[in-house]
N, C-alpha and C positions, 0 to 999 in steps of 0.2 A: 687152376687155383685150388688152394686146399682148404675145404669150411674148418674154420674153427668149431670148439667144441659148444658155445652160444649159438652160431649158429646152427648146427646139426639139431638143438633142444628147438629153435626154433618154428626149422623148418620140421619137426616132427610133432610140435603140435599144432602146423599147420595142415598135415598128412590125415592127423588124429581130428579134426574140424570137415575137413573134404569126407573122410568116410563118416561119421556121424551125418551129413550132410548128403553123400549119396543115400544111405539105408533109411533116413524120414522120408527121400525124395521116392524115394524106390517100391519102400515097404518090407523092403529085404534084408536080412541079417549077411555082413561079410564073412566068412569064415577066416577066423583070426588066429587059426590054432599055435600056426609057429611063431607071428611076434605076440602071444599069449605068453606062447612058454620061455620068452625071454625073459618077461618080468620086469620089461623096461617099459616106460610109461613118460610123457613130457614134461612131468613134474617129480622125475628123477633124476634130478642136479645133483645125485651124489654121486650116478654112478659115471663110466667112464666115457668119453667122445667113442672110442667102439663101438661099448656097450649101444650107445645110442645111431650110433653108424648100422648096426648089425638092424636094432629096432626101424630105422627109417625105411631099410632094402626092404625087409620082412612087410611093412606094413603097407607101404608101396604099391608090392607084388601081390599081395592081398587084394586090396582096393581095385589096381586096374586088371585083374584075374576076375572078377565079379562085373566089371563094369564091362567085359568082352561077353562074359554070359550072360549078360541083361542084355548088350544091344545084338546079339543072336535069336533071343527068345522076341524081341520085338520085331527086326526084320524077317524071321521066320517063325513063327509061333506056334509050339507043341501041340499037336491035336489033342484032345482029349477023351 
């Protein structure tokens, strides 16, 4: 089944809620650089269901890319 372009704005600012949500939990910043440089945002309803297709992958990838090196650094943790 194919999201509509509603949902995609949705579920990306449900994506955008999860990463705020892991980095207070965490104390860690995501690094966001490529859906940064998209310039797409969940309260850009002007721009295209892609555009916001391309931002959900991006931010996604982000999110659970960080959330695998948080649970590395806690099952194994960096000597110091």
């Amino acid at each position: 089944m194919l999201m509509k372009k509603q949902e995609l704005i949705h579920l990306h600012g449900l994506l955008a809620e999860v990463g705020n949500h892991f980095e207070e939990k965490t104390g860690e910043p995501i690094t966001l650089d490529e859906y940064e440089s998209l310039g797409v945002r969940p309260t850009s309803i002007h721009r295209s269901k892609t555009d916001h297709k391309a931002a959900v992958f991006a931010l996604s990838n982000a999110i659970t890319t960080e959330m695998r090196v948080t649970e590395r650094e806690v099952v194994a943790p960096q000597a110091d």
